[in-house]
N, CA and C atoms as a LAMMPS dump frame, in Angstrom:
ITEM: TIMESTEP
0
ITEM: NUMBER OF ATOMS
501
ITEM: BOX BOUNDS ff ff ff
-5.0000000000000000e+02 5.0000000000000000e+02
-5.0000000000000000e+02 5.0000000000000000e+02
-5.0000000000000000e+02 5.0000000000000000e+02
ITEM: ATOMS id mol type element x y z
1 1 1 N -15.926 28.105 2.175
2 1 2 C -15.381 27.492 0.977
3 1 3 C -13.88 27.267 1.159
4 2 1 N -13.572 26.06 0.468
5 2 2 C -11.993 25.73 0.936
6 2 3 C -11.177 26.634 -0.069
7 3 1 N -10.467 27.143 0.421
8 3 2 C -9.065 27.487 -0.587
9 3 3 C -8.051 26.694 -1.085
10 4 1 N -8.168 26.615 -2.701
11 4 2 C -6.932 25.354 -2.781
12 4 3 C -5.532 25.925 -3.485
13 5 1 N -4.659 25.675 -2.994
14 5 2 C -3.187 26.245 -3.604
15 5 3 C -3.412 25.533 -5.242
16 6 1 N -3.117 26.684 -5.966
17 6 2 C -2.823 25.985 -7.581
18 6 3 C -1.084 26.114 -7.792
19 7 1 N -1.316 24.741 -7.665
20 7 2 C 0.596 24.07 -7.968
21 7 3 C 0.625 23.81 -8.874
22 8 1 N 1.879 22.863 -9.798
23 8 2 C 2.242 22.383 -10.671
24 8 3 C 2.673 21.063 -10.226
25 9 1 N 2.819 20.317 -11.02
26 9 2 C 3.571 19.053 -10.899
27 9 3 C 4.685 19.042 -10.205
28 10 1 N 5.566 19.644 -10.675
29 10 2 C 6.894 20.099 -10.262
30 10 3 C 7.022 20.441 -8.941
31 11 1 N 6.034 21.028 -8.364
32 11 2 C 5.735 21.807 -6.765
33 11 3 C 5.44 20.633 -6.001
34 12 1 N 4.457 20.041 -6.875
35 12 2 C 4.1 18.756 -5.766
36 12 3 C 4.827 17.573 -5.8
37 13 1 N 5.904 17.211 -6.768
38 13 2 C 6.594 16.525 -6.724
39 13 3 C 8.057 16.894 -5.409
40 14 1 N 7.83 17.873 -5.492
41 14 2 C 9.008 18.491 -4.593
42 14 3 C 8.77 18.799 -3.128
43 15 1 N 7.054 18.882 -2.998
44 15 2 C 6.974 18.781 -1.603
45 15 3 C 6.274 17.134 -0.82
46 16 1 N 6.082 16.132 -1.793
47 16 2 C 6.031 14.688 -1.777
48 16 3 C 7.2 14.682 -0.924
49 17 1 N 8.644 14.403 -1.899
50 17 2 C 9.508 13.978 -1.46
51 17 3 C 10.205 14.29 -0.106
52 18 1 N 10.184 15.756 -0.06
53 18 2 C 10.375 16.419 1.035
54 18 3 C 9.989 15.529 1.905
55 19 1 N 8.137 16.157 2.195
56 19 2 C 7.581 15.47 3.103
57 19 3 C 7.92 14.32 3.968
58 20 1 N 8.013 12.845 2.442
59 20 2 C 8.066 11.68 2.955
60 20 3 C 9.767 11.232 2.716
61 21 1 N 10.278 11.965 2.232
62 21 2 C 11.634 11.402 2.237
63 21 3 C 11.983 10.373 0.67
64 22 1 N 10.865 10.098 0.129
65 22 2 C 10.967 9.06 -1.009
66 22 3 C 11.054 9.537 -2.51
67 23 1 N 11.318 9.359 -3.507
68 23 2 C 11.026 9.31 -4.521
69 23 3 C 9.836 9.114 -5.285
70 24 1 N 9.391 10.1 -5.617
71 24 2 C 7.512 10.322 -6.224
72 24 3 C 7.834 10.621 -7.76
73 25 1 N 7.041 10.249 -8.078
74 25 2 C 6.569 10.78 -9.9
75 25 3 C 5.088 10.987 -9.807
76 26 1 N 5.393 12.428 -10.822
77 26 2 C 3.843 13.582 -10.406
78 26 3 C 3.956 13.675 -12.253
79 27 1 N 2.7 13.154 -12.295
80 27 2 C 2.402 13.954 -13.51
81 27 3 C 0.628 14.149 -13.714
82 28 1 N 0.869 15.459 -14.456
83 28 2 C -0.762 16.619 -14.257
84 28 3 C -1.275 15.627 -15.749
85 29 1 N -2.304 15.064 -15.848
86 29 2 C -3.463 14.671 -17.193
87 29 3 C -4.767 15.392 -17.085
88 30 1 N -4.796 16.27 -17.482
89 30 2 C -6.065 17.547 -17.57
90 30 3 C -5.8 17.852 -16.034
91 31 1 N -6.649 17.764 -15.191
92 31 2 C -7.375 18.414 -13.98
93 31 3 C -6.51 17.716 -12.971
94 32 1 N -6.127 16.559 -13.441
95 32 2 C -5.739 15.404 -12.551
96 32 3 C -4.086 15.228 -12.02
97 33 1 N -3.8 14.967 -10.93
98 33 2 C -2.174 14.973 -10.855
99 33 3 C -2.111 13.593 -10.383
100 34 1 N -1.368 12.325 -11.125
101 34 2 C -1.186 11.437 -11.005
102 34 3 C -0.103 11.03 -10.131
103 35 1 N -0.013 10.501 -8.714
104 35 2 C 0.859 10.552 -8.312
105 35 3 C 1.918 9.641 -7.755
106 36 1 N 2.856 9.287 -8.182
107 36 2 C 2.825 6.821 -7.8
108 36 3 C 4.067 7.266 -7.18
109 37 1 N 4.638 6.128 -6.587
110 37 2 C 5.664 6.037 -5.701
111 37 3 C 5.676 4.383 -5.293
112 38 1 N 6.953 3.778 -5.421
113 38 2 C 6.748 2.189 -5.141
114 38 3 C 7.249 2.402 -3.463
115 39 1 N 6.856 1.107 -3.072
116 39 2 C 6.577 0.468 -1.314
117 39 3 C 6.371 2.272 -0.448
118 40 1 N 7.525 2.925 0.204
119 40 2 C 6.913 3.887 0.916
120 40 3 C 6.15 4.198 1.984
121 41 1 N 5.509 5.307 1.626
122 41 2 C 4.94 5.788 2.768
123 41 3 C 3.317 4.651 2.323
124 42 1 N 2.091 4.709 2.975
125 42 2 C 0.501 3.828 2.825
126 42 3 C 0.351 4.847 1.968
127 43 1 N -0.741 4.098 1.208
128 43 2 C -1.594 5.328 0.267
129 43 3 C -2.446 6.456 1.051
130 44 1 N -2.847 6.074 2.584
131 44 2 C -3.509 6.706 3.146
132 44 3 C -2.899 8.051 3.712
133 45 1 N -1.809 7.849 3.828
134 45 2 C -0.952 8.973 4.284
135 45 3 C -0.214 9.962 3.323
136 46 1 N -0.322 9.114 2.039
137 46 2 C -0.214 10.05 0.761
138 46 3 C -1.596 10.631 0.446
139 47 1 N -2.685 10.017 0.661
140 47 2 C -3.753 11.381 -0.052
141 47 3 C -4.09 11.988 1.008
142 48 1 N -4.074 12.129 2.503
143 48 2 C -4.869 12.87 3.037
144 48 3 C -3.509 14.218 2.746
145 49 1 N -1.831 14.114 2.616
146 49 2 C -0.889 15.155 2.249
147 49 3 C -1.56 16.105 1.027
148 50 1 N -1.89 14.599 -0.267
149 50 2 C -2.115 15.279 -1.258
150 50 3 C -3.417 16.273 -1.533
151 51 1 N -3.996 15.387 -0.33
152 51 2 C -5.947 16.103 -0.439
153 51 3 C -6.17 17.374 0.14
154 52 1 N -4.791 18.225 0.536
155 52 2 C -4.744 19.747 0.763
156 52 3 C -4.919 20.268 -0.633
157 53 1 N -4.346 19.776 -1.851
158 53 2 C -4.065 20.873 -3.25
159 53 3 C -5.439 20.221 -4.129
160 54 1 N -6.347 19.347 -3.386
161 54 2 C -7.83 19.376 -4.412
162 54 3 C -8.717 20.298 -4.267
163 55 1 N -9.177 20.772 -5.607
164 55 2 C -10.321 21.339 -5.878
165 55 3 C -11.157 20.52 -4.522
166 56 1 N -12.096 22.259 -4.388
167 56 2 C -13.293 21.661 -3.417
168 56 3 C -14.388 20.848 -4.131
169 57 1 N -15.102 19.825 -4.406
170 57 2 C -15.909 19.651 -5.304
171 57 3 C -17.628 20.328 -5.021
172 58 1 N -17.044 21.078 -4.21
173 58 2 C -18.892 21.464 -4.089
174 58 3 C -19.014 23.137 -4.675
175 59 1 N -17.926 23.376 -5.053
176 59 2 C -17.615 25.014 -5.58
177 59 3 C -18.444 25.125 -7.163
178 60 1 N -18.916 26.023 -7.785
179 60 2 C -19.479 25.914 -8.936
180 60 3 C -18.3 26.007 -9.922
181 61 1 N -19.231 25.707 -11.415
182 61 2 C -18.284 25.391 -12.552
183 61 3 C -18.044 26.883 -13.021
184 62 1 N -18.243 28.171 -12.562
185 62 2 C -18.23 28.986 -12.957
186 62 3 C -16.158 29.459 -12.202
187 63 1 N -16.033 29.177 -11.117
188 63 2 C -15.286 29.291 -10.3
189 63 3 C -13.828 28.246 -10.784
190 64 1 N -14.755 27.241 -11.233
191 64 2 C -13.701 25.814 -11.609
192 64 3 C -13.05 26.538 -12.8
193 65 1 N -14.053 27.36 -13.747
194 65 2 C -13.302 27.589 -15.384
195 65 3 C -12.581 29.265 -15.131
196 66 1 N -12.629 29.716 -13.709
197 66 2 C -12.177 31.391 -13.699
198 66 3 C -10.933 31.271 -12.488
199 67 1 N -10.421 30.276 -11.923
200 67 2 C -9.417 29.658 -11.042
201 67 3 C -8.701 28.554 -11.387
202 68 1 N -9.37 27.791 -12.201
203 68 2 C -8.823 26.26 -12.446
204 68 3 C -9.122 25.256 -11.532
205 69 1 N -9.553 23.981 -11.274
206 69 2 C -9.392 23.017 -11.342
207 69 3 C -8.473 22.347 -10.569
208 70 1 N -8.243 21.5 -9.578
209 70 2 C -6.975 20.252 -9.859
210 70 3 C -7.193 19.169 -8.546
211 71 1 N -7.107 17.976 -8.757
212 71 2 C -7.256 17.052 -8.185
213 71 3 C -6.283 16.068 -8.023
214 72 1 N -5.918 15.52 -7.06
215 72 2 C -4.416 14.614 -6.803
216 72 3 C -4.966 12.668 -6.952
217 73 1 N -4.636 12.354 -7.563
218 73 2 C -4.35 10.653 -7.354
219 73 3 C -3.341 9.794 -7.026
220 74 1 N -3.623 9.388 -5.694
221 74 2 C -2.178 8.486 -5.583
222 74 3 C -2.681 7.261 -5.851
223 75 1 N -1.276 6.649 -6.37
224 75 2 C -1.131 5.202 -6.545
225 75 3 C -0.195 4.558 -6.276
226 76 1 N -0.034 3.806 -4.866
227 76 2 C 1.136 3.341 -4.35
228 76 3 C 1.319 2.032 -5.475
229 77 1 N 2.543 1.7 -5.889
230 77 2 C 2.665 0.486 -6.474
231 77 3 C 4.077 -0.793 -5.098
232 78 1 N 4.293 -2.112 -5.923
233 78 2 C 4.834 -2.7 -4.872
234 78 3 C 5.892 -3.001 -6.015
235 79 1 N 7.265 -3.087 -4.939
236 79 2 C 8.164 -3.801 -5.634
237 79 3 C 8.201 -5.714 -5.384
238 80 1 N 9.053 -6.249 -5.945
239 80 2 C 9.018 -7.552 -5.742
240 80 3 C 8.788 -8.363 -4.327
241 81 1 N 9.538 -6.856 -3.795
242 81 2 C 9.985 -7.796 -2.195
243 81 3 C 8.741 -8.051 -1.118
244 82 1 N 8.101 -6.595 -1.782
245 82 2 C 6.827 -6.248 -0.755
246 82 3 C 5.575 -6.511 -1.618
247 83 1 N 3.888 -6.979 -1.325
248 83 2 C 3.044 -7.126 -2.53
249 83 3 C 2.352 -6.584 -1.523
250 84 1 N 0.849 -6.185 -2.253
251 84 2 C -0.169 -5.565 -1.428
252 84 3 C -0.725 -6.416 -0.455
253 85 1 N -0.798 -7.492 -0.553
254 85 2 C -1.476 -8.424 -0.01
255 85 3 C -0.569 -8.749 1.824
256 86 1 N 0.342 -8.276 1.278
257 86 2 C 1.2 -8.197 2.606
258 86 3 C 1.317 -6.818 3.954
259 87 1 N 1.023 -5.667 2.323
260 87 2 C 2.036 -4.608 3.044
261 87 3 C 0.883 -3.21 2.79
262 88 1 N -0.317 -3.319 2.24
263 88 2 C -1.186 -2.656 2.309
264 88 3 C -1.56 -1.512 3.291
265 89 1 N -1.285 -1.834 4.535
266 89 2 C -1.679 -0.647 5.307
267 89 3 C 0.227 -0.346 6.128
268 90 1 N 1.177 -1.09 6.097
269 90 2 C 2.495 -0.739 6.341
270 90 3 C 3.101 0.333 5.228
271 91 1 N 3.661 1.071 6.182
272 91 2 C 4.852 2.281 5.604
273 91 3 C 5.886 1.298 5.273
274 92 1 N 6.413 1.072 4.236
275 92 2 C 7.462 0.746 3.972
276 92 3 C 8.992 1.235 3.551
277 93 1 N 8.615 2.319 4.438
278 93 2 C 10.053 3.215 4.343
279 93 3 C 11.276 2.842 5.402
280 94 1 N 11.028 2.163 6.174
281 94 2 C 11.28 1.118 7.093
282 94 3 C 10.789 -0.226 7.176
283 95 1 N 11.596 -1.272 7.242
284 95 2 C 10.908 -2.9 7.132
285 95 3 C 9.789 -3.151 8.258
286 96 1 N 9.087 -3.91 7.032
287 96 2 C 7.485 -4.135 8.266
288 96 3 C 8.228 -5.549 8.758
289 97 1 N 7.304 -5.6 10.034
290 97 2 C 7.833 -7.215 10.813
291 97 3 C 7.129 -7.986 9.948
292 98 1 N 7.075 -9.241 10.293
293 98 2 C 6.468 -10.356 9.681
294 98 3 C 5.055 -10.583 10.672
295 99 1 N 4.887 -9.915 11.655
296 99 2 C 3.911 -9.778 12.447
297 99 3 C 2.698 -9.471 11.437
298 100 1 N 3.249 -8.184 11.135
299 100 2 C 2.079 -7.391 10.842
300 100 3 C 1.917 -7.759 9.344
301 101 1 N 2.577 -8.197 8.184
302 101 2 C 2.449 -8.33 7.458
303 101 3 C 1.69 -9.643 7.031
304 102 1 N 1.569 -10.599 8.232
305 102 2 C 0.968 -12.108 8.068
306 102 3 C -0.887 -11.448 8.716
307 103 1 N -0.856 -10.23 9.426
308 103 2 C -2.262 -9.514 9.908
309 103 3 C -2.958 -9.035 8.745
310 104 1 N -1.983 -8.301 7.817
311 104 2 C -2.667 -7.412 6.643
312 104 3 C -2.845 -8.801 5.522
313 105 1 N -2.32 -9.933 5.399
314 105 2 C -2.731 -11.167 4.492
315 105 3 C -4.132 -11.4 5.235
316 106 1 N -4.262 -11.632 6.524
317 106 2 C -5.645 -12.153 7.229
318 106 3 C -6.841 -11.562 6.644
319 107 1 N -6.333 -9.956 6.931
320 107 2 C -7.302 -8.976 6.613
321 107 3 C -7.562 -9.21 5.007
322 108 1 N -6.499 -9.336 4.149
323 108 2 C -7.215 -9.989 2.912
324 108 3 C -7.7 -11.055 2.658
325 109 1 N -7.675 -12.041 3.476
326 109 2 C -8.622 -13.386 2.964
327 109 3 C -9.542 -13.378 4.075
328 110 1 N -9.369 -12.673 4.746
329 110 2 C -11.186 -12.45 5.642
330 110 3 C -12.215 -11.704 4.248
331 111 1 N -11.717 -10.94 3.833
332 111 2 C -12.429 -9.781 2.959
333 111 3 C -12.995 -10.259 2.072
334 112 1 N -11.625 -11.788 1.49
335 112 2 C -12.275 -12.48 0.489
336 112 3 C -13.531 -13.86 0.995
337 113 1 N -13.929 -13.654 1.897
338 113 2 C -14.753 -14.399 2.946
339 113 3 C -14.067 -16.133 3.537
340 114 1 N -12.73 -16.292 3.699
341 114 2 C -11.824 -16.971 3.877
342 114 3 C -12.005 -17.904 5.058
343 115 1 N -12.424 -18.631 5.558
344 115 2 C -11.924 -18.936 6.857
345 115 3 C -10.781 -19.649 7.509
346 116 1 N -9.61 -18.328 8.459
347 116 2 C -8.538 -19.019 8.462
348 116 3 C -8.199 -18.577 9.751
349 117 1 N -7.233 -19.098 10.071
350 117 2 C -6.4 -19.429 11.785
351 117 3 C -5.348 -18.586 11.284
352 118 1 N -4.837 -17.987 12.508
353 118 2 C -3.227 -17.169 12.585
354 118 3 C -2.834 -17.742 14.056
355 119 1 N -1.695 -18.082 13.927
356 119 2 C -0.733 -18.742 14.873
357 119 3 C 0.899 -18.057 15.363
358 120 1 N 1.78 -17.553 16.059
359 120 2 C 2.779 -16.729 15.859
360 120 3 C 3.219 -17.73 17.339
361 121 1 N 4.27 -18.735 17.05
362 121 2 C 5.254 -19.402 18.547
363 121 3 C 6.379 -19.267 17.959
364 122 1 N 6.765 -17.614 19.388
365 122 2 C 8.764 -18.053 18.768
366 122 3 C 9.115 -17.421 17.43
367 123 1 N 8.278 -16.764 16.654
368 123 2 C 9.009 -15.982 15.669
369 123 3 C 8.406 -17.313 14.369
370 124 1 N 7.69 -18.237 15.126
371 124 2 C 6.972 -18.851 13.567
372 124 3 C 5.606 -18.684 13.212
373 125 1 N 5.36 -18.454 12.051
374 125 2 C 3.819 -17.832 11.926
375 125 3 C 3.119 -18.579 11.184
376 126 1 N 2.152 -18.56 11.476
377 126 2 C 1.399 -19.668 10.614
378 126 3 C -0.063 -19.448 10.005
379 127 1 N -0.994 -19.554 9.164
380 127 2 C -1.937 -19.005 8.458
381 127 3 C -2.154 -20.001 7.992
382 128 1 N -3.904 -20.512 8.433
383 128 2 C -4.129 -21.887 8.041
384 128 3 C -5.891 -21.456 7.628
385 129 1 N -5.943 -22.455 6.863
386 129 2 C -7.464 -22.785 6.565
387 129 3 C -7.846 -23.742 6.207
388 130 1 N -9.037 -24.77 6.759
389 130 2 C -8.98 -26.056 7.273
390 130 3 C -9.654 -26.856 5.495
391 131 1 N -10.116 -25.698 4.827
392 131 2 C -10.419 -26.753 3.293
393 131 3 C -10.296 -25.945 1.862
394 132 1 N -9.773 -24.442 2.339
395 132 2 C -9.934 -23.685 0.916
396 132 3 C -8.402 -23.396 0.853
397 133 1 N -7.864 -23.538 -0.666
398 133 2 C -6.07 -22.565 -0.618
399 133 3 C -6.833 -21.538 -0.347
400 134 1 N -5.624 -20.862 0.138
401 134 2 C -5.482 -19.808 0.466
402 134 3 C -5.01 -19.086 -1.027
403 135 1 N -5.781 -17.741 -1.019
404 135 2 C -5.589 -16.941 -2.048
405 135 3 C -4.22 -16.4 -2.35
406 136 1 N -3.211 -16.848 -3.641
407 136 2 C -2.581 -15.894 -3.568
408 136 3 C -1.404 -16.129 -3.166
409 137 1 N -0.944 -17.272 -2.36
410 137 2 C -0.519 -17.377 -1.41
411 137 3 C 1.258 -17.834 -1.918
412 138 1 N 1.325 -18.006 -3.564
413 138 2 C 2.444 -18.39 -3.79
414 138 3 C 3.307 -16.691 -4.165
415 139 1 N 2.528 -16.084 -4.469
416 139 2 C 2.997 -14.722 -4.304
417 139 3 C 3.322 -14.181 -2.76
418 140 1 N 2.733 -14.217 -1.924
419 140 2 C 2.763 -14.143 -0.956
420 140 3 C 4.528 -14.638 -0.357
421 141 1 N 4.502 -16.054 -0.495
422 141 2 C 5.365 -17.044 -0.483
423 141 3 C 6.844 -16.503 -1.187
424 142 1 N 6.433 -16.155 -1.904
425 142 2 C 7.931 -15.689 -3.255
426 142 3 C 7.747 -14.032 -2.407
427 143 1 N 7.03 -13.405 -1.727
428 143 2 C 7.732 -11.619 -1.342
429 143 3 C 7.773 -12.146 -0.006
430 144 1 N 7.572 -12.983 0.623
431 144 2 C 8.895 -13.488 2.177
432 144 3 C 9.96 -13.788 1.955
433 145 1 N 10.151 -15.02 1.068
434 145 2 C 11.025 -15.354 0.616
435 145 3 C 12.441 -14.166 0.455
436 146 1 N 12.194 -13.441 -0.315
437 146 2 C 12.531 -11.768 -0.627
438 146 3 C 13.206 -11.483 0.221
439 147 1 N 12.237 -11.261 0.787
440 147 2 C 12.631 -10.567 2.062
441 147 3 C 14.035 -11.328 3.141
442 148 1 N 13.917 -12.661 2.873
443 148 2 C 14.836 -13.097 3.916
444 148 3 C 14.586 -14.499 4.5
445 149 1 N 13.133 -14.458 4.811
446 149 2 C 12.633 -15.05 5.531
447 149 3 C 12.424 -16.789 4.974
448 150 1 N 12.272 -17.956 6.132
449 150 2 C 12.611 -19.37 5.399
450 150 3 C 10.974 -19.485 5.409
451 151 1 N 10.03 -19.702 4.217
452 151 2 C 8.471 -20.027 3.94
453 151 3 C 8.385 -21.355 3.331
454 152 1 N 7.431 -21.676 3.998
455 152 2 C 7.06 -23.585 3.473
456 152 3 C 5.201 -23.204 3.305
457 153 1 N 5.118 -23.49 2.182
458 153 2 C 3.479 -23.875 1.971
459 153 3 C 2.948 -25.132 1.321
460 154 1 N 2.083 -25.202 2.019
461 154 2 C 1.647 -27.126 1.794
462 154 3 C 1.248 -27.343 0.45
463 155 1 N 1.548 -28.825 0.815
464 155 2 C 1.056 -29.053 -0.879
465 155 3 C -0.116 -28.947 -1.841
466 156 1 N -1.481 -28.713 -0.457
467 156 2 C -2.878 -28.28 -1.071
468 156 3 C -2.96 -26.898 -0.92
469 157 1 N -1.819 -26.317 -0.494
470 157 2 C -1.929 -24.614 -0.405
471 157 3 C -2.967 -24.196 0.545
472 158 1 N -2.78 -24.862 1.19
473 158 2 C -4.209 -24.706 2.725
474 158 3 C -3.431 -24.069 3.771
475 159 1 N -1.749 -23.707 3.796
476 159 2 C -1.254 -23.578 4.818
477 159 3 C 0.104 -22.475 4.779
478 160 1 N 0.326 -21.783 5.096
479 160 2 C 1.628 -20.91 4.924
480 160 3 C 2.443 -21.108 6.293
481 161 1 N 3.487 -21.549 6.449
482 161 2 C 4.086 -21.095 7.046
483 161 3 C 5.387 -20.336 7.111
484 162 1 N 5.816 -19.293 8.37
485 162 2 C 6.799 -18.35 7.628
486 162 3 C 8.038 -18.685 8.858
487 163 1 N 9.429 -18.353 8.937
488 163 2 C 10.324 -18.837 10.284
489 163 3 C 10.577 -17.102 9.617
490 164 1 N 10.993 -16.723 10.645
491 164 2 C 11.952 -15.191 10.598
492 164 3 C 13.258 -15.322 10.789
493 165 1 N 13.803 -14.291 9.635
494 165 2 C 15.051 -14.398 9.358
495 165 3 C 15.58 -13.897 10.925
496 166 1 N 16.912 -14.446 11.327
497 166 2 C 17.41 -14.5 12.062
498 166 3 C 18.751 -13.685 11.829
499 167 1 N 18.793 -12.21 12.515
500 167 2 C 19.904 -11.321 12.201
501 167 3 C 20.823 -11.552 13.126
């Protein structure tokens, strides 16, 4: 049977930050510790931290009401610059390239059953699909932009292209 540390908000807010270096907000709703943080560390690397202080769920309710209870939820949110659709599986505690962030868009319009081309000559990237817009894509468009970067998308929205900012 797993042993789970019973923390407080306060504890786990303090070893979040630690951990990842960022700014977290922890707050406990019954059983539950809600836990958000904008761009950052992936969500994946926040719950497997947070998934040390959950209740085991296979322990009985006799144990749950004579120990307590507690379960962690993260919820990464995005700021303007960065959207999920971009930056989903990137740490953004450091800037993602435009590489990887035009890979994690693919990976979302494959998912949405999309069919599209990725192109990268020279630092220009390109994301095409030969008859559907592309999902999304003016959001997309406006968090490059953001970022730095010069973005042109066609006029049937069939096409993104991105140039990288040049430091």
């Amino acid at each position: 049977m797993k042993e789970v540390e019973i923390i407080n908000s306060r504890e786990l807010k303090q070893r979040l930050e630690k951990h990842f270096g960022i700014k977290f907000s922890v707050r406990r709703q019954n059983i539950t510790f809600c836990v958000m943080w904008v761009d950052g560390p992936t969500w994946v690397n926040v719950y497997k931290f947070v998934s040390k202080y959950n209740d085991n769920a296979d322990d009985d309710l006799s144990t749950d009401l004579v120990v307590g209870c507690q379960y962690a939820v993260p919820m990464r949110k995005y700021s303007r610059k960065y959207c999920s659709m971009l930056n989903e599986y990137n740490d953004l505690r450091s800037r993602p390239t435009v590489t990887s962030q035009m890979k994690n868009y693919m990976d979302y319009l494959i998912k949405s059953s999309l069919k599209v081309s990725y192109y990268n000559d020279k630092g220009v990237h390109i994301i095409e699909s030969t008859n559907i817009n592309l999902y999304n894509i003016n959001i997309v468009a406006d968090c490059l932009e953001r970022q730095g970067h010069i973005v042109e998308v066609s006029d049937n929205n069939t096409k993104l292209t991105v140039r990288e900012e040049i430091e």
